[in-house]
C-alpha positions as CSV (number, residue, x, y, z in Angstrom):
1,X,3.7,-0.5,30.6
2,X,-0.1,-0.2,30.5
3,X,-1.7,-0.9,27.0
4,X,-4.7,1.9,25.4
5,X,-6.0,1.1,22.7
6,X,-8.9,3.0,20.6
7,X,-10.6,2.8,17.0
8,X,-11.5,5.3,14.7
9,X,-12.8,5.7,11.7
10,X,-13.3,6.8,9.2
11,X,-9.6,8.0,8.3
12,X,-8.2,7.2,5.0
13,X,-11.7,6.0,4.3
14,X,-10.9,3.0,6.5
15,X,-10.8,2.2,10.3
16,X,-7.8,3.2,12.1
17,X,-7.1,1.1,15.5
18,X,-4.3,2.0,17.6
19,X,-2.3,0.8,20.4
20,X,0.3,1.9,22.7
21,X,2.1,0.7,25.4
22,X,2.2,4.2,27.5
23,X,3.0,5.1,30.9
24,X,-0.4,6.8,31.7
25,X,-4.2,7.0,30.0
26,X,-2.9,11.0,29.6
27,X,0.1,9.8,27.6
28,X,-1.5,7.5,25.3
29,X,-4.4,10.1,24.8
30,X,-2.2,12.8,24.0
31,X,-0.3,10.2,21.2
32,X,-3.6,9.0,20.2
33,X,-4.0,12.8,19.5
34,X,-1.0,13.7,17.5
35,X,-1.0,10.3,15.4
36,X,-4.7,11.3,14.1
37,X,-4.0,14.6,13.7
38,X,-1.2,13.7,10.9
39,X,-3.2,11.6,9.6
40,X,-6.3,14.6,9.1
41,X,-2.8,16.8,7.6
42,X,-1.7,14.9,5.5
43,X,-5.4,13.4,4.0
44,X,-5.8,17.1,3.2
45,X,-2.8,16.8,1.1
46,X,-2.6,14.0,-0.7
47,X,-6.3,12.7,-0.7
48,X,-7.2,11.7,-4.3
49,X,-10.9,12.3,-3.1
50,X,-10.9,16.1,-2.2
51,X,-10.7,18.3,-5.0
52,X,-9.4,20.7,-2.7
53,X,-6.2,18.6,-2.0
54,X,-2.7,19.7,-3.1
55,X,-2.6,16.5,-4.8
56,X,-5.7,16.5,-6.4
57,X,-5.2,20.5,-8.0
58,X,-1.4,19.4,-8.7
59,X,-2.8,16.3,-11.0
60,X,-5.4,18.8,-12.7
61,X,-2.1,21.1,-13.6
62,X,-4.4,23.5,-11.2
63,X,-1.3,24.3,-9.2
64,X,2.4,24.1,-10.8
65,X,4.3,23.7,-7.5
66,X,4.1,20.3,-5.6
67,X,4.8,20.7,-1.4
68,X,7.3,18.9,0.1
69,X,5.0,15.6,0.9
70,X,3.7,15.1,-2.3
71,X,7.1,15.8,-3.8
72,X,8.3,12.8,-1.5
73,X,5.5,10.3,-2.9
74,X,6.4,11.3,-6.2
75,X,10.3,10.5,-6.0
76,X,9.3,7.5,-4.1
77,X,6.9,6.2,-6.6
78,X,9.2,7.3,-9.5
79,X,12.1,5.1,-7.6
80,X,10.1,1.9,-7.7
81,X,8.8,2.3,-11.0
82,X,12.5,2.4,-12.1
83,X,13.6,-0.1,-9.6
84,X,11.1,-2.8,-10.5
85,X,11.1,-2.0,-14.3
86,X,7.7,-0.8,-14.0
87,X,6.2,-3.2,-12.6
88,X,5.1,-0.8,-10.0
89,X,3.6,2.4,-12.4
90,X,1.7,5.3,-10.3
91,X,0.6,5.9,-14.2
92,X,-1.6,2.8,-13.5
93,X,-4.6,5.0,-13.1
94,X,-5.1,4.6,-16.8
95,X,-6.2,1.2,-17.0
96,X,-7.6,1.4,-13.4
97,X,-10.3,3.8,-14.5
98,X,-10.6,1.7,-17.9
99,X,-11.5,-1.7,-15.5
100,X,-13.5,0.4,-13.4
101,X,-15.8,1.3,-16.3
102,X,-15.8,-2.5,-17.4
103,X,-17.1,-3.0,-13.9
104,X,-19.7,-0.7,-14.3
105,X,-21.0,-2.1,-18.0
106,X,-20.7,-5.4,-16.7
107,X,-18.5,-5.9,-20.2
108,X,-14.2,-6.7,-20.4
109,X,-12.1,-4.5,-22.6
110,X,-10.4,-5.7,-25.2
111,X,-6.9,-7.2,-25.5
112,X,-5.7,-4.9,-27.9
113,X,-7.1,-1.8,-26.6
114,X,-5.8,-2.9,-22.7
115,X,-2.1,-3.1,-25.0
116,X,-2.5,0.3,-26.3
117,X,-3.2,1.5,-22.6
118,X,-0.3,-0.2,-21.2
119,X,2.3,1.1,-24.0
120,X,0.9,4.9,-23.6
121,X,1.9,4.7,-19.6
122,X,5.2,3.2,-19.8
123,X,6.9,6.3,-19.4
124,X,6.1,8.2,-16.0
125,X,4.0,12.2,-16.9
126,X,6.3,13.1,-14.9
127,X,10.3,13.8,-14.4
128,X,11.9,14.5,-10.6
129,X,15.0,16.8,-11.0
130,X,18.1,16.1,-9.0
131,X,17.5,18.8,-7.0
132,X,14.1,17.8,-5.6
133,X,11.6,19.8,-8.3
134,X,8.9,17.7,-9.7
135,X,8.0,18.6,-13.0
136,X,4.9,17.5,-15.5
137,X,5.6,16.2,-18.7
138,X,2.6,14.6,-19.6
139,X,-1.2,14.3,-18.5
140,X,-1.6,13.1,-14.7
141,X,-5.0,13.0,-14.4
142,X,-4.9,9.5,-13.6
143,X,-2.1,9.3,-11.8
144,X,-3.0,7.0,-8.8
145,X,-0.7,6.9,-5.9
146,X,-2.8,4.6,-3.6
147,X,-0.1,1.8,-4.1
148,X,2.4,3.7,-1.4
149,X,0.4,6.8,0.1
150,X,-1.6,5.0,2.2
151,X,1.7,3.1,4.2
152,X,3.5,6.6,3.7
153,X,0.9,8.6,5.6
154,X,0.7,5.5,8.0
155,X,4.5,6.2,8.8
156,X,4.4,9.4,9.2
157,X,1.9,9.1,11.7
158,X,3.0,6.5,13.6
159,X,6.0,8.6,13.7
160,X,4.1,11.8,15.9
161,X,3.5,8.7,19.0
162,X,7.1,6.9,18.9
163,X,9.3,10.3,20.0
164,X,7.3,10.9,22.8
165,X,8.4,10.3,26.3
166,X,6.9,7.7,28.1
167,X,5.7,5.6,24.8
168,X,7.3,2.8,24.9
169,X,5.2,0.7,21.8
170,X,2.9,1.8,19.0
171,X,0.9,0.0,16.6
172,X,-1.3,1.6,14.0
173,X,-3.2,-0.8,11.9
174,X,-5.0,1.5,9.2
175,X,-7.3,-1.3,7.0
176,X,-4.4,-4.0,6.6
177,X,-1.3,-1.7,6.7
178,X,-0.4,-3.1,9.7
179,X,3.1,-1.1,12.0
180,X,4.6,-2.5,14.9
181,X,7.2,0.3,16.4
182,X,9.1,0.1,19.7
183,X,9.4,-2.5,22.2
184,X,8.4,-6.5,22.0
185,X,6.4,-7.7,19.2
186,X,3.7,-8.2,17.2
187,X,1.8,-11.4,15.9
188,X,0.1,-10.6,12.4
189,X,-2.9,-12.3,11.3
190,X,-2.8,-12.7,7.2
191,X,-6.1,-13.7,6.3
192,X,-6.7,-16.2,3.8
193,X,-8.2,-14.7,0.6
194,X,-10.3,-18.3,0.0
195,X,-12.5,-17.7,3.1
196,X,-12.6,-13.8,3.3
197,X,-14.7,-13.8,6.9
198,X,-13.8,-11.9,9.8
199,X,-14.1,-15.2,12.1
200,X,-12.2,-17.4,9.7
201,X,-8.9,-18.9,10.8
202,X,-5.8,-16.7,9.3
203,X,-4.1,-18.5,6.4
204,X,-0.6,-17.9,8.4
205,X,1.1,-16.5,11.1
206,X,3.7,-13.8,11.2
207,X,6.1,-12.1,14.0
208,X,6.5,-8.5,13.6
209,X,9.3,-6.9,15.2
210,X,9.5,-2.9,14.7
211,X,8.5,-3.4,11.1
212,X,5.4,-3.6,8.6
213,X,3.2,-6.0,7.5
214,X,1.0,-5.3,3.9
215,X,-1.2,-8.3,2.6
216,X,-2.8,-7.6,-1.3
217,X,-5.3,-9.5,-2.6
218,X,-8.9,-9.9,-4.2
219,X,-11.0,-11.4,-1.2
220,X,-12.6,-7.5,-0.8
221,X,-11.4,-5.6,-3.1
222,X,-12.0,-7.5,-6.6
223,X,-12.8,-6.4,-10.0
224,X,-16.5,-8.1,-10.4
225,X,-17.5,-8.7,-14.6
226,X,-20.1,-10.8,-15.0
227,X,-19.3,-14.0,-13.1
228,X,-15.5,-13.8,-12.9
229,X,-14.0,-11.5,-9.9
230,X,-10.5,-10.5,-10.8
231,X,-7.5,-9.0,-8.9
232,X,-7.4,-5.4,-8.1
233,X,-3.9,-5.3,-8.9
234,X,-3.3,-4.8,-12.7
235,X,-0.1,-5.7,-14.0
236,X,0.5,-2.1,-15.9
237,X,3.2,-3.9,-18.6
238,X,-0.2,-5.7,-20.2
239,X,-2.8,-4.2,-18.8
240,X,-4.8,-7.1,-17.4
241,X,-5.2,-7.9,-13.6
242,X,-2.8,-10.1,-12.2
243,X,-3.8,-13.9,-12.0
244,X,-1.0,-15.6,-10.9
245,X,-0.9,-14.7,-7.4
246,X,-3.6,-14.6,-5.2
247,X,-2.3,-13.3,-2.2
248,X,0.8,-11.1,-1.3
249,X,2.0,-10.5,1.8
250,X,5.2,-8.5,2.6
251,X,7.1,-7.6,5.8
252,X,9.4,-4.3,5.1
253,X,11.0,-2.1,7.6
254,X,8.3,0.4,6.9
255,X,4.6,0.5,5.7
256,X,5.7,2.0,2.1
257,X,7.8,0.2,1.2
258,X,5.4,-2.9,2.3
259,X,3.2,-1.6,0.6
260,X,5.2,-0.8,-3.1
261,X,6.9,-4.1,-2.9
262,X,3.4,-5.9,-2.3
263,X,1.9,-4.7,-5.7
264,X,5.2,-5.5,-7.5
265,X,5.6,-9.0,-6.2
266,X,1.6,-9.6,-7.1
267,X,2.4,-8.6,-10.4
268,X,6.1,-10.3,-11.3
269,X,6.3,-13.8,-12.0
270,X,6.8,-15.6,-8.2
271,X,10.3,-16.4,-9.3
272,X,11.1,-12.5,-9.9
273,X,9.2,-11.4,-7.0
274,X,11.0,-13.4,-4.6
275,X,14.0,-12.5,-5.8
276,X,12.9,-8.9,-5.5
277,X,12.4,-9.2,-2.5
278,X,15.3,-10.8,-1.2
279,X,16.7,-7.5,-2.6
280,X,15.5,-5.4,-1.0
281,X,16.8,-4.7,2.9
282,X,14.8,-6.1,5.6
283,X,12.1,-7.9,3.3
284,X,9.9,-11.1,3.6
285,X,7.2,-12.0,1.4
286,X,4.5,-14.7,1.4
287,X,2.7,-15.6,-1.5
288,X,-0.6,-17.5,-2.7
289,X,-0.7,-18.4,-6.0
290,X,-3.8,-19.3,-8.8
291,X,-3.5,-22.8,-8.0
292,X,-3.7,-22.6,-3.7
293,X,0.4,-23.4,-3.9
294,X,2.5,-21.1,-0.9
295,X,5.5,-19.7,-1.5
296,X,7.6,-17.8,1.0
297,X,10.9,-16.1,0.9
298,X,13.8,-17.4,3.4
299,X,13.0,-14.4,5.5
300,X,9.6,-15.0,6.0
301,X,9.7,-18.3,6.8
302,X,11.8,-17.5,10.1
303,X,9.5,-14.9,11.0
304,X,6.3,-17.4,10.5
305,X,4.8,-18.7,13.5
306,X,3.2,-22.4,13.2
């Protein structure tokens, strides 16, 4: 089939580029169309920058009730923080806005005050009830979601081209959540986090065959103090960014779970996170650590290209 493809941006405060494999321009246009405008729904929901957004006035406790969406992040988020012993903590908002303000006064917090941050979030503000209610049992002001929203939404969305007649592929890439759905495959570029420049060569190759592809690391996002740029994933068991791995890159059968699974194996020991992932159903990881060493699961290493 022919192959559109467009840009946009800014959605999710990123750029959005798209491509489908569609029997006409109309076609693609129309699930160009429908792919953005879940994106614009649920960005009103769950946007942690409106203050209009449900999610924004659910954290304040301006609104009791959480929508169906949000009440899906929540249990999702709430499931990997139980499944990865909290290695994965939507609480992490806490120590994120803590960092954030070390950023700002150029000055690192202190060990024990970054302890008595990490023991106040190590139980959720929140409890999910069997039957689907989400209730508040604590203060979520800082609750932070980014971790999984992002891949979620990117789901979702990808999901409004791939039931339409005469789409035969569809890949969203929203600012390194990367989605291959339907036919044939997908070559993913992980870029290496040592030479952050858009015309280095990638540090590996990956197929990607109707799945997801997340990479974390530091290269443009870090945590600048001073002289010293650390990770923007912080371990929320200590409090302290994660040092140990440099780069994490997951394949998943979906973008958020690609995305969860990526913060927990940059935060576990490499041992722990490999074995995580080789728990966890259609999973690959790849992973750079502090001293330039690769590590890749069994599953990635059948998907790399060299």
């Amino acid at each position: 089939m022919p192959v559109f493809t467009s840009s946009v941006e800014p959605v999710l405060g990123t750029r959005v580029a798209l491509r489908f494999h569609a029997t006409d321009r109309a076609t693609a246009e129309e699930a160009e169309r429908r792919v953005l405008a879940e994106f614009d729904r649920l960005e009103a929901l769950l946007s942690a920058y409106r203050p209009d957004s449900e999610w924004s006035r659910w954290r304040a406790s301006a609104i009791d009730e959480a929508g169906p969406e949000l009440r899906t992040l929540l249990r999702l988020a709430a499931t990997w923080h139980a499944r990865s012993a909290g290695a994965f903590n939507p609480a992490v908002g806490v120590l994120r806005a803590r960092w954030q303000r070390a950023v700002d006064e150029q000055r690192e917090p202190g060990a024990d005050e970054l302890a008595r941050l990490a023991a106040s979030i190590v139980d959720l503000p929140y409890r999910v009830h069997s039957d689907g209610r989400v209730e508040r049992t604590g203060d979520c002001t800082h609750l932070d979601l980014h971790a999984i929203a992002k891949g979620w939404i990117v789901d979702r969305a990808a999901e409004q081209a791939t039931t339409m007649t005469g789409v035969q592929q569809v890949v969203v890439n929203a600012g390194g959540d990367l989605l291959h759905r339907g036919a044939g495959e997908l070559i993913g570029r992980v870029e290496d986090p040592r030479e952050p420049y858009d015309n280095a060569p990638p540090m590996v190759l990956v197929r990607v065959v109707d799945a997801a592809l997340a990479t974390s690391s530091p290269s443009r996002r870090g945590l600048r103090v001073g002289e010293q740029v650390h990770h923007h994933v912080i371990d929320p068991r200590t409090g302290h960014p994660a040092r140990h791995v440099w780069s994490a890159s997951v394949l998943a059968p979906d973008c958020a779970t690609a995305d969860a699974l990526a913060t927990v194996v940059g935060v576990l020991p490499i041992a722990d996170g490999l074995a995580a992932t080789e728990a966890t159903h259609g999973a690959a990881c790849c992973l750079l650590d502090e001293r330039g060493e690769m590590w890749r699961s069994h599953a990635w290493d059948a998907a790399e290209q060299r």
